[in-house]
DRENKETI-243227 format. One record per residue: residue in three letters; x, y, z of N, C-alpha, C in turn. Coordinates in steps of 0.001 Angstrom, whole numbers, padded with zeros to 6 digits, always signed. Each point is the difference from the previous one (the first is absolute). Last residue first. Layout:
N
alaXYZXYZXYZ...
END
This chain:
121
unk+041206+062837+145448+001387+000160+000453+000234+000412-001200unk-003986-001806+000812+000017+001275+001323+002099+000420-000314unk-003941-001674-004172+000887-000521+001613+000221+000742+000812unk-004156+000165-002540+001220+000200-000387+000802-000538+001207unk-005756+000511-002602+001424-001047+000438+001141+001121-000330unk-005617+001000+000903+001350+000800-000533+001270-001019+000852unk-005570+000023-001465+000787-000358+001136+001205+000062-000825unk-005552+001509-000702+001900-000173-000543+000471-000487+001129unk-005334-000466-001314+000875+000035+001096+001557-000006-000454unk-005718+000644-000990+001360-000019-001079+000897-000114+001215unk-005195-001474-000239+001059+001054+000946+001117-000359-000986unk-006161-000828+001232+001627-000260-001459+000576+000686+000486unk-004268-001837+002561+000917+000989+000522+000878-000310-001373unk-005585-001253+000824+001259-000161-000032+001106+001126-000134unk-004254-000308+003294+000171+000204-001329+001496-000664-000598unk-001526+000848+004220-001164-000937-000654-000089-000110-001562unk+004041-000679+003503-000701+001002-000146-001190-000360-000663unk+003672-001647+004283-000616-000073-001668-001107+001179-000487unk+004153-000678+003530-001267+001024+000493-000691+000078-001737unk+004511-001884+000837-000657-000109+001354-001487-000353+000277unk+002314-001282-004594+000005+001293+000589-001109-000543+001798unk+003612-003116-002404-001713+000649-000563+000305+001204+000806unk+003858-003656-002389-000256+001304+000620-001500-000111-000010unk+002807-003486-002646+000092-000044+001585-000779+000977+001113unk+001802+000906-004852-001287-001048-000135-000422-000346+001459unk+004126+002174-000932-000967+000800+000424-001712-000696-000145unk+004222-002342-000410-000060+000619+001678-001675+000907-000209unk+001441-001826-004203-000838-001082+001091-000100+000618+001017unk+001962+002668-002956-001438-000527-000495-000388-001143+001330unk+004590+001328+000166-000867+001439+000456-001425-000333-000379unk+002771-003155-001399+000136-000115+001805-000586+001259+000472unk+000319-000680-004812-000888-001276+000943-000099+000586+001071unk+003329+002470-002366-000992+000538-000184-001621-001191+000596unk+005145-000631+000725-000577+000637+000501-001624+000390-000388unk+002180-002772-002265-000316-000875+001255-000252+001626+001042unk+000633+000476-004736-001119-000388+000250+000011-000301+001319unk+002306+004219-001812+000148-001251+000669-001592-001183+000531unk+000877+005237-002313+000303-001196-000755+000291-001636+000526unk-000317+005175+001352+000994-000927+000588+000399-001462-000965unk-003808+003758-000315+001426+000807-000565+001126-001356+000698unk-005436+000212-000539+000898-000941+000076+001341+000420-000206unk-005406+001338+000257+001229+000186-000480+000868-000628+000870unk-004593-001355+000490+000006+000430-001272+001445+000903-000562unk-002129-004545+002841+001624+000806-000169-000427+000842-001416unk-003957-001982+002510+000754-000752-000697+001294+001122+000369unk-004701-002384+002382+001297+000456+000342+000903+000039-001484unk-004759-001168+002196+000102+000599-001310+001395+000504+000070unk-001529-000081+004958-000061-000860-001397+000001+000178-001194unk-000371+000847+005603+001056+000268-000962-000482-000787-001541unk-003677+000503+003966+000970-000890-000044+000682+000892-001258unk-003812+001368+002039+001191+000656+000772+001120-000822-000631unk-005149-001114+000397+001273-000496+000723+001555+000822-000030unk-004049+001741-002136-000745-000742+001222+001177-000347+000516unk+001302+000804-004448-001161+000627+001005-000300-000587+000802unk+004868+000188-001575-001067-000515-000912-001383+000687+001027unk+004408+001629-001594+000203-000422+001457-001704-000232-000393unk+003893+000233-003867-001073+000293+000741-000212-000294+001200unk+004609+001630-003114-000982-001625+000339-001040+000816+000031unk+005188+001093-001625-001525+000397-000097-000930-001175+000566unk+005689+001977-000168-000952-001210+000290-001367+000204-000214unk+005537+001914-001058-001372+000319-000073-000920-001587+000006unk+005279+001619+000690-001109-000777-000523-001352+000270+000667unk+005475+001958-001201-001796+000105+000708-000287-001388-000058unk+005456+000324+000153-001522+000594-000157-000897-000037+000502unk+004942-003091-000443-000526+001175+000516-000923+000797-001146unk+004462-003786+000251-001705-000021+000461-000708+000761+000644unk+004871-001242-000953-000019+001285-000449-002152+000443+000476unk+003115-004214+000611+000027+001090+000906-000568+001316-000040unk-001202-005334-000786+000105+001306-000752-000038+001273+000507unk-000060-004413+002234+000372-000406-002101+000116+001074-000319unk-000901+000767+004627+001243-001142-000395+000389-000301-000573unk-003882+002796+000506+000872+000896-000257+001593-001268-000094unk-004438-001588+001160+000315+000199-001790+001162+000784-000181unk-001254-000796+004365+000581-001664-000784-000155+000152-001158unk-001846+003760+002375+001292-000298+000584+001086-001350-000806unk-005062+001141-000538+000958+000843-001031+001901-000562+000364unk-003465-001918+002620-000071-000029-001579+001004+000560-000829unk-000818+001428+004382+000876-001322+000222-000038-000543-001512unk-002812+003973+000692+001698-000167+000574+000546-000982-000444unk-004118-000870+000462+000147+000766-001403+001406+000258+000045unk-001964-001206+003866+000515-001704-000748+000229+000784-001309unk-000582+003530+003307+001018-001119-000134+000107-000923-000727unk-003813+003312-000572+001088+000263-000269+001462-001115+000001unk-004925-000327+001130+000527-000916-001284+001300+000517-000143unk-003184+002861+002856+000687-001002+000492+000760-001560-001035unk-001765+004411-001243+001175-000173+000786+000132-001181+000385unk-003469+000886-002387+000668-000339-000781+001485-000133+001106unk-004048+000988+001912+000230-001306-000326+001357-000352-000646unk-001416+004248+001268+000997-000751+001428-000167-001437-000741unk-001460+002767-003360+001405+000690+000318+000308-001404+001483unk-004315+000401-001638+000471-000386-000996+001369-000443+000178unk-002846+002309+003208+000282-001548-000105+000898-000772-000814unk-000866+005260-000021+000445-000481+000925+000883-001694+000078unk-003140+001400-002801+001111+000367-000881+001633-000341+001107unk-004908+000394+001154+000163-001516-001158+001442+000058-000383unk-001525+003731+003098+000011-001249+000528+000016-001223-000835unk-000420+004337-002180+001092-000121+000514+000460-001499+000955unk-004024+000560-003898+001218+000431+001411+001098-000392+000528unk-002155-000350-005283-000168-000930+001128+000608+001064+000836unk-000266+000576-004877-000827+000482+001163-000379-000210+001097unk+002879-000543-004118-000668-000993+000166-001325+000625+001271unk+004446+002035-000601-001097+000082-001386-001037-000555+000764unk+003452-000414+002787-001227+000932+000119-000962+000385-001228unk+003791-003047+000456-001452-000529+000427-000800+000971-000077unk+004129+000983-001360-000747-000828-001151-000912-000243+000908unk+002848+001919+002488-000989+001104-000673-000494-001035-001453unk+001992-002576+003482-000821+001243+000417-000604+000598-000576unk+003811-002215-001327-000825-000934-000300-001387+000960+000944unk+004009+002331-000302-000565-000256-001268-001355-000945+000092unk+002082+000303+004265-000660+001417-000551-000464-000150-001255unk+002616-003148+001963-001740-000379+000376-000785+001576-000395unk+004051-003521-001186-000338+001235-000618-000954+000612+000587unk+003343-003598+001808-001306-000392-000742-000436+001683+000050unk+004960-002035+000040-000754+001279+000050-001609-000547-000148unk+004538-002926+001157-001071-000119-000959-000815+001577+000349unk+005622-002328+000932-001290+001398+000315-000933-000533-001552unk+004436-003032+002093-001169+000567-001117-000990+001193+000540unk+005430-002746+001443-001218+000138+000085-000614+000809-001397unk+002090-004932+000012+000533+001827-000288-001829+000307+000560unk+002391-004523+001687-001199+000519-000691-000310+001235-000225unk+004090-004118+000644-000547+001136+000718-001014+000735-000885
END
C-alpha cells in the first residue's frame, strides 16, 4: 500500500524570487500552472522513496531557465537538497526538464523554485 504524501510546491516563495528578476506577473503566473502540473508523477516519486525511508522530508530547491523564444525548461539543477535522495532528486530534474512555458518570452526566464516534501501522516 502506498503511504500517502503531500508535496507543497511553494508558489509564494518561488513568486517573490521571480519578482527580483523583473518578469510579470503573467510569467510567474505560467511558471506556477506549469510547475503544477508535474505535481503527481512528483508525488508518486517521493511516495516510493518514503518506502525505504520513512523519515524523508524537506525543501528542495530547483533552479532552471525557461529558454527564449521557446519557453522550454532548461538548465535544470537542484540547488538545495534537504532530502538527500538521489532517485527522488532525477525525477524532480527530469519531470521538470519536460515543462515550457505556455506563453515564451523573448528573453530568457532564471527561477529558483522550492518544493516542500512531507507525508501527510
Amino acid at each position: 500500500m502506498m503511504t500517502q504524501v503531500k508535496i507543497a510546491f511553494v508558489v509564494a516563495v518561488a513568486l517573490a524570487a521571480c519578482s527580483r528578476t523583473g518578469m510579470g506577473s503573467g510569467v510567474r503566473d505560467d511558471i506556477g500552472a506549469r510547475m503544477q502540473t508535474i505535481q503527481a508523477p512528483v508525488q508518486m516519486c517521493y511516495a516510493v522513496a518514503l518506502e525505504r525511508d520513512r523519515k524523508l522530508r524537506g525543501m528542495m530547491v530547483v533552479s532552471f531557465r525557461a529558454a527564449p523564444g521557446t519557453g522550454q525548461f532548461d538548465q535544470i539543477t537542484v540547488s538545495r537538497d534537504e532530502l538527500g535522495d538521489e532517485q527522488v532528486k532525477k525525477c524532480v530534474v527530469d519531470e521538470v526538464s519536460k515543462l515550457k512555458l505556455a506563453t515564451p518570452q523573448k528573453s530568457a526566464v532564471t527561477v529558483s523554485y522550492p518544493i516542500e516534501f512531507a507525508p501527510t501522516n
